[in-house]
MIBA-480857 format. One record per residue: residue in three letters; chain; x negated, y negated, z negated of N, C-alpha, C, CB in turn. Coordinates in nm, 4 decimals. Glycine has a CB too. Layout:
% residues N
<miti residu="ALA" chaine="A" n_xx="X" n_yy="Y" n_zz="Z" ca_xx="X" ca_yy="Y" ca_zz="Z" c_xx="X" c_yy="Y" c_zz="Z" cb_xx="X" cb_yy="Y" cb_zz="Z"/>
...
% end
This chain:
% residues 70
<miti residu="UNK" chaine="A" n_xx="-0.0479" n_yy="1.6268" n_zz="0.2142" ca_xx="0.0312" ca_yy="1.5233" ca_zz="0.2797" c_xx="0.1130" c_yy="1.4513" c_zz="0.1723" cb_xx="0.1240" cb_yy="1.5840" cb_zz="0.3911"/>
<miti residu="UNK" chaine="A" n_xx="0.0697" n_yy="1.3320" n_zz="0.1487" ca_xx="0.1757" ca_yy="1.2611" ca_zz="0.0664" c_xx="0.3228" c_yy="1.1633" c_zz="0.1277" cb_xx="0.0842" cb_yy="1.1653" cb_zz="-0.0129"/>
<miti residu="UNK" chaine="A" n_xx="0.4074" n_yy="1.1618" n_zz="0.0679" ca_xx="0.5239" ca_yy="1.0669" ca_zz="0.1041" c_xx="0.5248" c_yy="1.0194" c_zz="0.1747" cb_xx="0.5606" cb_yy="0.9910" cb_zz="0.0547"/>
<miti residu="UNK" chaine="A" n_xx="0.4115" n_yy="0.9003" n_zz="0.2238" ca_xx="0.4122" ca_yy="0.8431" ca_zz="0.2693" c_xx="0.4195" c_yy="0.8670" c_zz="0.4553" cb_xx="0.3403" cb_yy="0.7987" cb_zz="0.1971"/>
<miti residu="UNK" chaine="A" n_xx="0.3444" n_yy="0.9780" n_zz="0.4458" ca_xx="0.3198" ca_yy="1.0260" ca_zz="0.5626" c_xx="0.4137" c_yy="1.0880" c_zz="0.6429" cb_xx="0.2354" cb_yy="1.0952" cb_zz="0.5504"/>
<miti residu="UNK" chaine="A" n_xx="0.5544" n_yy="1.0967" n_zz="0.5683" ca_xx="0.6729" ca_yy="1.1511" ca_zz="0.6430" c_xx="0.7557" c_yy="1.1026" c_zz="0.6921" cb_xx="0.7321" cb_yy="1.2105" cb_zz="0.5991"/>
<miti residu="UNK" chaine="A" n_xx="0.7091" n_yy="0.9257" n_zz="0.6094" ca_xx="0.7832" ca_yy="0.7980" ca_zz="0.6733" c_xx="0.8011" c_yy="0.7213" c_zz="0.8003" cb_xx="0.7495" cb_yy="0.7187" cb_zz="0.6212"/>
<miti residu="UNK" chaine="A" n_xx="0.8852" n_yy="0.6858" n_zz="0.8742" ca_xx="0.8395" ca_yy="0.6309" ca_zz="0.9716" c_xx="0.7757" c_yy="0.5124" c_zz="0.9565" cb_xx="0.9200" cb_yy="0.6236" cb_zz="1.0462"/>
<miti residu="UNK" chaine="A" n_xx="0.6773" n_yy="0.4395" n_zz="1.0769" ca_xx="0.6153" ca_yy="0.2892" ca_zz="1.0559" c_xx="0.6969" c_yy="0.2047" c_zz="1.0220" cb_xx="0.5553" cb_yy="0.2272" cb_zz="1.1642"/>
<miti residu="UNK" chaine="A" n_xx="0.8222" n_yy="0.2035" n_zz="1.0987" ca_xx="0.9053" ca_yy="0.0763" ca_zz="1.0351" c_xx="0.9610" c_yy="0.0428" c_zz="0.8966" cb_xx="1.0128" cb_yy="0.0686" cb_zz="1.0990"/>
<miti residu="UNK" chaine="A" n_xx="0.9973" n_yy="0.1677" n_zz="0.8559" ca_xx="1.0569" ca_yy="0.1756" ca_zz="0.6598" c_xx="0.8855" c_yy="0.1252" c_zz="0.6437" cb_xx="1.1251" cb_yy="0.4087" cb_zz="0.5475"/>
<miti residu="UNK" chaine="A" n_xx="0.7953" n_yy="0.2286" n_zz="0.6579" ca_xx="0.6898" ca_yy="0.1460" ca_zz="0.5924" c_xx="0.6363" c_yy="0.0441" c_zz="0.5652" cb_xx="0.6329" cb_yy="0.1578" cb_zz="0.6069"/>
<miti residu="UNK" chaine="A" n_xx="0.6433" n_yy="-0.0911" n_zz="0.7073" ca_xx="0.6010" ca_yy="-0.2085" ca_zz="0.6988" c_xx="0.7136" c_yy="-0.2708" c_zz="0.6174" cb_xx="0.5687" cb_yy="-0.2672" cb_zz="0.8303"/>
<miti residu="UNK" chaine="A" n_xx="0.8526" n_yy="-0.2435" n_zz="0.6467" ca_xx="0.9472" ca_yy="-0.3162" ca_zz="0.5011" c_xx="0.9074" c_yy="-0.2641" c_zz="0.4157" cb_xx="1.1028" cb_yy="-0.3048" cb_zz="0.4765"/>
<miti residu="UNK" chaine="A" n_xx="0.8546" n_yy="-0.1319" n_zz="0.3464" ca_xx="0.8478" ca_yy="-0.1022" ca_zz="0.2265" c_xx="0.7259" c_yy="-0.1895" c_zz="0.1150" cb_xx="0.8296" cb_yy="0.0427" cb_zz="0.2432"/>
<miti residu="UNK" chaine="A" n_xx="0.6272" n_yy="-0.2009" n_zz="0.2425" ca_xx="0.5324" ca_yy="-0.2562" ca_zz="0.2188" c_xx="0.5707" c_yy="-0.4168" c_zz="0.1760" cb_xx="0.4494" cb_yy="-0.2298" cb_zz="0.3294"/>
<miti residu="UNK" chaine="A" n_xx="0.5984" n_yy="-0.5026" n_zz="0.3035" ca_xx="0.6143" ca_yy="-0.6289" ca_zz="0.2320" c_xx="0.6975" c_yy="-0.6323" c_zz="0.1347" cb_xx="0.6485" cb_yy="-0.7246" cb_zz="0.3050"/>
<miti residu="UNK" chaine="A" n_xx="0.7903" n_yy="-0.5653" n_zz="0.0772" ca_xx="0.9020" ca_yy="-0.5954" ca_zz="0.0094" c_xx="0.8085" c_yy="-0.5622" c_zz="-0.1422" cb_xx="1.0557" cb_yy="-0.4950" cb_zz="0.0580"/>
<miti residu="UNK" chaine="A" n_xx="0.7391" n_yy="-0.4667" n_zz="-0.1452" ca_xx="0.6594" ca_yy="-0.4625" ca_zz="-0.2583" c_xx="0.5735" c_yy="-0.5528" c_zz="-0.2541" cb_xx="0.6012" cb_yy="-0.3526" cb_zz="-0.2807"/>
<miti residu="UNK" chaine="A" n_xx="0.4856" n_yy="-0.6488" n_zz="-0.2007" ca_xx="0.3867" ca_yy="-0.7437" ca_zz="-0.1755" c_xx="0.5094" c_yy="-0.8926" c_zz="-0.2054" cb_xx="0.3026" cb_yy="-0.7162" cb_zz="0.0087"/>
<miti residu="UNK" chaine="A" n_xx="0.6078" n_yy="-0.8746" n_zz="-0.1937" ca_xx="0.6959" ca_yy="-0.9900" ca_zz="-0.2500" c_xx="0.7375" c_yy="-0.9926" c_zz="-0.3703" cb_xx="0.8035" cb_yy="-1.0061" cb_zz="-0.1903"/>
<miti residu="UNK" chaine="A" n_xx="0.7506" n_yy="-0.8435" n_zz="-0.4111" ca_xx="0.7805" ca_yy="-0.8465" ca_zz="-0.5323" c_xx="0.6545" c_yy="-0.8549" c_zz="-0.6227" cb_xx="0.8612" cb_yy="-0.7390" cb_zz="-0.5560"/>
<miti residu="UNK" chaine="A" n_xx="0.5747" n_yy="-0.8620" n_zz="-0.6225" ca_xx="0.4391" ca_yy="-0.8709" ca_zz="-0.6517" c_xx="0.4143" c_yy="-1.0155" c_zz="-0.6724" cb_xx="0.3520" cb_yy="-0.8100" cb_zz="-0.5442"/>
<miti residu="UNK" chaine="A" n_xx="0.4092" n_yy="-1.0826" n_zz="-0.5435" ca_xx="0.4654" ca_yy="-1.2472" ca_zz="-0.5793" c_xx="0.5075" c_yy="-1.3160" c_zz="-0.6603" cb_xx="0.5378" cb_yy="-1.2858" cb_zz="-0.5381"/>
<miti residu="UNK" chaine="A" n_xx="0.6181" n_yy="-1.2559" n_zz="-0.6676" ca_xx="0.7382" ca_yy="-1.3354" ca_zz="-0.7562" c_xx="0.7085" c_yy="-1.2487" c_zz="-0.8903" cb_xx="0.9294" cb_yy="-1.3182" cb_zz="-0.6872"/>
<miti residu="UNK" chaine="A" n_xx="0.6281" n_yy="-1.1888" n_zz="-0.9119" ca_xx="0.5930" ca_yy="-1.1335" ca_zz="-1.0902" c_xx="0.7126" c_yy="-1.0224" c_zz="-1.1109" cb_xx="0.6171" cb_yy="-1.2907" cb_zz="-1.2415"/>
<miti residu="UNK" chaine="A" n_xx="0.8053" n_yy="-0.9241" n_zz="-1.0148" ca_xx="0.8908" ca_yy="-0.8390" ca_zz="-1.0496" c_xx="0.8240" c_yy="-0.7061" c_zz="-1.0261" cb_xx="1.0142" cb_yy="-0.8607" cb_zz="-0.9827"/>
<miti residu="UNK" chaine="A" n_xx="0.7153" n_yy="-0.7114" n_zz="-0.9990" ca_xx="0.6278" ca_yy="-0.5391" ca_zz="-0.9829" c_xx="0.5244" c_yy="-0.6343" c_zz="-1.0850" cb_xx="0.5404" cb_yy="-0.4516" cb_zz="-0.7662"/>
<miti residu="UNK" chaine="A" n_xx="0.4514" n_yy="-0.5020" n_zz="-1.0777" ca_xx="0.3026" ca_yy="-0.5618" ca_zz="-1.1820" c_xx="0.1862" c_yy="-0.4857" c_zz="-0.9872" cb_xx="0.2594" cb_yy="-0.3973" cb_zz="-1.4531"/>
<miti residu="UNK" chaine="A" n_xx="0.0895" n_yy="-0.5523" n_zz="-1.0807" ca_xx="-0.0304" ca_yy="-0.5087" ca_zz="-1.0411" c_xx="-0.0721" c_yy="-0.3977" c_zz="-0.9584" cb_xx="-0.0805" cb_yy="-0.4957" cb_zz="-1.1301"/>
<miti residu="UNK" chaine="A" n_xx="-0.0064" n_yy="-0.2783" n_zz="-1.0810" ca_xx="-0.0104" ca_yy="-0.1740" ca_zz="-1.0689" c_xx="0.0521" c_yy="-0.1118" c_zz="-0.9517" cb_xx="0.0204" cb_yy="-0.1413" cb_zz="-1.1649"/>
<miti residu="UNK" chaine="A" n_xx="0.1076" n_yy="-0.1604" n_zz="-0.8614" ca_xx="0.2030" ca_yy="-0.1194" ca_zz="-0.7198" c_xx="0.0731" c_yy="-0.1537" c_zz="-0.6450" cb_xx="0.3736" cb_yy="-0.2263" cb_zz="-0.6679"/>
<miti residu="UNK" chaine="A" n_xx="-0.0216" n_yy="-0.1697" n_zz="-0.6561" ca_xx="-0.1073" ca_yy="-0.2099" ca_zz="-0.5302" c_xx="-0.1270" c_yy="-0.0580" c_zz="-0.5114" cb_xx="-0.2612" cb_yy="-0.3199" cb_zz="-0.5494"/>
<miti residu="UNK" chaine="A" n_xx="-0.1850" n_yy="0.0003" n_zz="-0.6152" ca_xx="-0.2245" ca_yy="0.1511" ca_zz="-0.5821" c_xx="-0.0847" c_yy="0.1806" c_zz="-0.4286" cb_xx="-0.1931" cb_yy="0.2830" cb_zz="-0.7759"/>
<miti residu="UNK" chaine="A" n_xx="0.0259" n_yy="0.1985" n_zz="-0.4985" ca_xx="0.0816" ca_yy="0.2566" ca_zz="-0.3373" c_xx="0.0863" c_yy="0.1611" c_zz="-0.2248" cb_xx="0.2384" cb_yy="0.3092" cb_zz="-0.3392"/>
<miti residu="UNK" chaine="A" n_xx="0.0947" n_yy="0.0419" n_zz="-0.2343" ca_xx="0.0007" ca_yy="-0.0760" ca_zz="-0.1423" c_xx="-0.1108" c_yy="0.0171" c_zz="-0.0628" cb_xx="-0.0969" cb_yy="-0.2094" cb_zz="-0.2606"/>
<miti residu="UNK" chaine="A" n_xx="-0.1826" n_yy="0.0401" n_zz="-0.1117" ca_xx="-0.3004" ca_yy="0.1339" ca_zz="-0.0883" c_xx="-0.3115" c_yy="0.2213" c_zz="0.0151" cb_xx="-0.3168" cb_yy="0.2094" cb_zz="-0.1850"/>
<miti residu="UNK" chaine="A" n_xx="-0.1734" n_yy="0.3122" n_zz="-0.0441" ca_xx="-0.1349" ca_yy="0.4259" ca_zz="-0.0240" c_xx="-0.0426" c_yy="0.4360" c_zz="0.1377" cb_xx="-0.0571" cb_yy="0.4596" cb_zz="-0.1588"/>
<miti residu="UNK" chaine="A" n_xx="0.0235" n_yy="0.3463" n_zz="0.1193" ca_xx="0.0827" ca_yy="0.2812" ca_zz="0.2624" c_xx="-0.0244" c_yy="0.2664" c_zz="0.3510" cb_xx="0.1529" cb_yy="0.1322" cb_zz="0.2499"/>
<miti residu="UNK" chaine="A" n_xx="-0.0993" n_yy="0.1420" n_zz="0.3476" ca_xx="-0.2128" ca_yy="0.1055" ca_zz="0.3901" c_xx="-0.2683" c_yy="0.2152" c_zz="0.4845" cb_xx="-0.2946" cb_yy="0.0741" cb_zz="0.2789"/>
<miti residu="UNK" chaine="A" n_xx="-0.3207" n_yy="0.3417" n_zz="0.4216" ca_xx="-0.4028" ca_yy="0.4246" ca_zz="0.4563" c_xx="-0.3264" c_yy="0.4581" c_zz="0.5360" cb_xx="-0.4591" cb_yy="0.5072" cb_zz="0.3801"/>
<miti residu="UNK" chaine="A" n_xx="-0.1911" n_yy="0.5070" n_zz="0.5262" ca_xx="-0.0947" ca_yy="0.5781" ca_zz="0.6533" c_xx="-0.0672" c_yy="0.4965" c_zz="0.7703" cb_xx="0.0540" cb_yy="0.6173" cb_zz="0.6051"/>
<miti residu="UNK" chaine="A" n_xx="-0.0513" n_yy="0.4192" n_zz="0.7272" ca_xx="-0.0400" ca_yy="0.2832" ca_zz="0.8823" c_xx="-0.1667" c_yy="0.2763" c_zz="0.9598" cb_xx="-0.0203" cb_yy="0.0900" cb_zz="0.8277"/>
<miti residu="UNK" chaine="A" n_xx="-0.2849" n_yy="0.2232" n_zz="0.8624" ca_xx="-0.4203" ca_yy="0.2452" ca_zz="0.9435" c_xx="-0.4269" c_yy="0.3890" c_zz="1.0287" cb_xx="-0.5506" cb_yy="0.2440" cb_zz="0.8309"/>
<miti residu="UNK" chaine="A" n_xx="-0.4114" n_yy="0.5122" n_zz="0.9623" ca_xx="-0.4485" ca_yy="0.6211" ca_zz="0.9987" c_xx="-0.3722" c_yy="0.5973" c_zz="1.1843" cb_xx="-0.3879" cb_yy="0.7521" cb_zz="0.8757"/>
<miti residu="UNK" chaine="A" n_xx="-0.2231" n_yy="0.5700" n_zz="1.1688" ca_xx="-0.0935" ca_yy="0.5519" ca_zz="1.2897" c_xx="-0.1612" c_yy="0.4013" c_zz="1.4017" cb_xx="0.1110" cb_yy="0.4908" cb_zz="1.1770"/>
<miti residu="UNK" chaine="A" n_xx="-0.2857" n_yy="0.3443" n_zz="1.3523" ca_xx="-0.3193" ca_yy="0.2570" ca_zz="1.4111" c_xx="-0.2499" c_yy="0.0930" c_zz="1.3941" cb_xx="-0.3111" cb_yy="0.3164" cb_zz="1.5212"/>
<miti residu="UNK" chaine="A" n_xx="-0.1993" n_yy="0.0848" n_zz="1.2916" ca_xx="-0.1137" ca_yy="0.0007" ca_zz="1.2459" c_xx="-0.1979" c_yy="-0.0835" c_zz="1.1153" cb_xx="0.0220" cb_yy="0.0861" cb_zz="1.2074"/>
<miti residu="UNK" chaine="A" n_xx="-0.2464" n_yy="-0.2288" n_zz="1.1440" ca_xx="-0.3197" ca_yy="-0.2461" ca_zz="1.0907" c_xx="-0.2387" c_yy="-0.4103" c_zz="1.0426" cb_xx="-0.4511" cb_yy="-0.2130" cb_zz="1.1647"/>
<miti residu="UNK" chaine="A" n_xx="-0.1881" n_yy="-0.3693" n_zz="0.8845" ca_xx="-0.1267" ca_yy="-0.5247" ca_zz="0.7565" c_xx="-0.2634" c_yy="-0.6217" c_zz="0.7091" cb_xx="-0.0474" cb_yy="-0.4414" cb_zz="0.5508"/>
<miti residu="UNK" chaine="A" n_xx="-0.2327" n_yy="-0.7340" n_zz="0.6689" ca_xx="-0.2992" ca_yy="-0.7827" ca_zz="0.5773" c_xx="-0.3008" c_yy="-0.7575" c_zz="0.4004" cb_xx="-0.2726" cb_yy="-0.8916" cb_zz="0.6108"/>
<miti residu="UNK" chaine="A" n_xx="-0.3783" n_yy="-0.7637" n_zz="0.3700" ca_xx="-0.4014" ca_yy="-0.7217" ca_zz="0.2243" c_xx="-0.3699" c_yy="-0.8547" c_zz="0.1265" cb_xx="-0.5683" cb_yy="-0.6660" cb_zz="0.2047"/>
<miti residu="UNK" chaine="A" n_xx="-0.3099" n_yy="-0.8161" n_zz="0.0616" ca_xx="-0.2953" ca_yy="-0.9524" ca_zz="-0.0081" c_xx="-0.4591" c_yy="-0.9723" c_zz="-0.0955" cb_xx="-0.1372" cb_yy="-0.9450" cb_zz="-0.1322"/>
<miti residu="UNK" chaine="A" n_xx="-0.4445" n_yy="-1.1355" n_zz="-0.1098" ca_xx="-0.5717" ca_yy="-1.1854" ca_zz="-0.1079" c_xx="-0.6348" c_yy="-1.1366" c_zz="-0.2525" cb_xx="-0.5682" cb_yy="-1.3480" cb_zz="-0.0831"/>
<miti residu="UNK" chaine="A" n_xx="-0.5941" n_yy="-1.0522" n_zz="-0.3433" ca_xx="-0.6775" ca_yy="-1.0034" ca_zz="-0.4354" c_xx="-0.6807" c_yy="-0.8601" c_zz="-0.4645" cb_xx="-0.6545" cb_yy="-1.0656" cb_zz="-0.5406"/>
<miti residu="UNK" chaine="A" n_xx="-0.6097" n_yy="-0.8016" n_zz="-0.3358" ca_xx="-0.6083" ca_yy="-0.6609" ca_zz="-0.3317" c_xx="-0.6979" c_yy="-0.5817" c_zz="-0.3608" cb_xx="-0.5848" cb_yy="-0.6256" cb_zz="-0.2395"/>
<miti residu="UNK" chaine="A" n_xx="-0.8224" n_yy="-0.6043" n_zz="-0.3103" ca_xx="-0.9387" ca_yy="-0.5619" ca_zz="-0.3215" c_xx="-1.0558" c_yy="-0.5778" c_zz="-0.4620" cb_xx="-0.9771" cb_yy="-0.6168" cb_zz="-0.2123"/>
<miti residu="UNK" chaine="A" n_xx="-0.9658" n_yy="-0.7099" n_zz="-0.5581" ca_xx="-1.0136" ca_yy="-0.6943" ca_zz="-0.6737" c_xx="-0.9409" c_yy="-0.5936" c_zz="-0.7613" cb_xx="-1.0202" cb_yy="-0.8133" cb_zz="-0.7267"/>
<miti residu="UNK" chaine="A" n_xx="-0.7924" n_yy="-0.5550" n_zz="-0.7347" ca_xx="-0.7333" ca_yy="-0.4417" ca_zz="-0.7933" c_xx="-0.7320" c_yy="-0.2942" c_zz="-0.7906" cb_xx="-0.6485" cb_yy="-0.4585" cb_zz="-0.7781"/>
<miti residu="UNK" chaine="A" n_xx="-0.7420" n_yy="-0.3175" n_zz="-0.6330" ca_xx="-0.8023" ca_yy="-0.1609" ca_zz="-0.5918" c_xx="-0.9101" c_yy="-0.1043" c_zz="-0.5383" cb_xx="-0.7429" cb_yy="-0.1097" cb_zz="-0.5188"/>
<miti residu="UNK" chaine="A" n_xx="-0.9799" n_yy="-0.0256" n_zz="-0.6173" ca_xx="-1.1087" ca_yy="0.0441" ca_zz="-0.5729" c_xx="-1.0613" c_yy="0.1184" c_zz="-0.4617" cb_xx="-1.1817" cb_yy="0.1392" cb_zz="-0.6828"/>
<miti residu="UNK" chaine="A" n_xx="-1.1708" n_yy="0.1613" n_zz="-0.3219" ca_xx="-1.0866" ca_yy="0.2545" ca_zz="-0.2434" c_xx="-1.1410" c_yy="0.3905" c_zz="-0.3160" cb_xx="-1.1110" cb_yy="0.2447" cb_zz="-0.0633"/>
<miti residu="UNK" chaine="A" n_xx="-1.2519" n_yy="0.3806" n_zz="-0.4022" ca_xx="-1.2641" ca_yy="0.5187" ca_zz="-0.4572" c_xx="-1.1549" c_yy="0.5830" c_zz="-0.5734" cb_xx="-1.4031" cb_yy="0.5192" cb_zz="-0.5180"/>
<miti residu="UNK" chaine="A" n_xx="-1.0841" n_yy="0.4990" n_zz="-0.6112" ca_xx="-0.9403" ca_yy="0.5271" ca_zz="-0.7048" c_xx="-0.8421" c_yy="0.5618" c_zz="-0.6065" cb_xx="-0.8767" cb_yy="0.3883" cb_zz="-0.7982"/>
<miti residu="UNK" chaine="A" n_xx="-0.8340" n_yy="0.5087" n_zz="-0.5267" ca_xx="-0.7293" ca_yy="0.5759" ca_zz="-0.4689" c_xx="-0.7423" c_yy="0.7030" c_zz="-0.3317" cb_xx="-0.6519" cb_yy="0.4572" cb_zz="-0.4276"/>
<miti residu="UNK" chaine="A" n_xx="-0.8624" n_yy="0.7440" n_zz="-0.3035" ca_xx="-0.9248" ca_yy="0.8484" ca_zz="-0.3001" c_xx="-0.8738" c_yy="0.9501" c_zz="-0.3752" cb_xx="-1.0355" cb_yy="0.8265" cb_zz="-0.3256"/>
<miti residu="UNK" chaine="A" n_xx="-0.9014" n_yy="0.9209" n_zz="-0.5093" ca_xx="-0.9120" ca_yy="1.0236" ca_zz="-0.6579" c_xx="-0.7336" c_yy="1.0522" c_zz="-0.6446" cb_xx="-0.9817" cb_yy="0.9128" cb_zz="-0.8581"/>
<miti residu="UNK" chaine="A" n_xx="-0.6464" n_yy="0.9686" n_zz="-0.6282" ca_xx="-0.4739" ca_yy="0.9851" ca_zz="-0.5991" c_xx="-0.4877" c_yy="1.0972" c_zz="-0.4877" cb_xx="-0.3767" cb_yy="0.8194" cb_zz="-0.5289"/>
<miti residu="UNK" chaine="A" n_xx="-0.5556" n_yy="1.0703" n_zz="-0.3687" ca_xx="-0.4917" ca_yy="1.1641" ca_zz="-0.3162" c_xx="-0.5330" c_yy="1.2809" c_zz="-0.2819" cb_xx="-0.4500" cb_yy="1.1289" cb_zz="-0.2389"/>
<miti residu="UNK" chaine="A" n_xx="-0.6368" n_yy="1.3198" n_zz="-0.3522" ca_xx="-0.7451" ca_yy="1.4564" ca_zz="-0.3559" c_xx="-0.6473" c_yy="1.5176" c_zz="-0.4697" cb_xx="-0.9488" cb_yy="1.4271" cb_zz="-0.4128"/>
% end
């Protein structure tokens, strides 16, 4: 069980956009998509379904972030 999963939905969807803004504006790197990801999977799992920002999917493999949480 990772972090994420102990969170409730609501911290999550702020946690989420607030990193997807900061991402925006060039104050995270790239590299935050992985827990982008990581969120992602816990919301989907809760039936809770975000949009991906539009190059998410060139940053993150879902088999990398697989490999995070095995």
């Amino acid at each position: 069980m990772n972090l994420y999963e102990k969170l409730p939905s609501d911290f999550l969807i702020d946690f989420y956009n607030e990193i997807c803004k900061n991402i925006e504006n060039g104050i995270l790197t790239k590299a935050m998509y992985y827990e982008l990801g990581l969120i992602t999977m816990v919301l989907n799992q809760r039936g809770i379904i975000l949009s991906k920002p539009t190059d998410f999917e060139d940053v993150v493999k879902e088999n990398n972030i697989m490999k995070l949480i095995s």
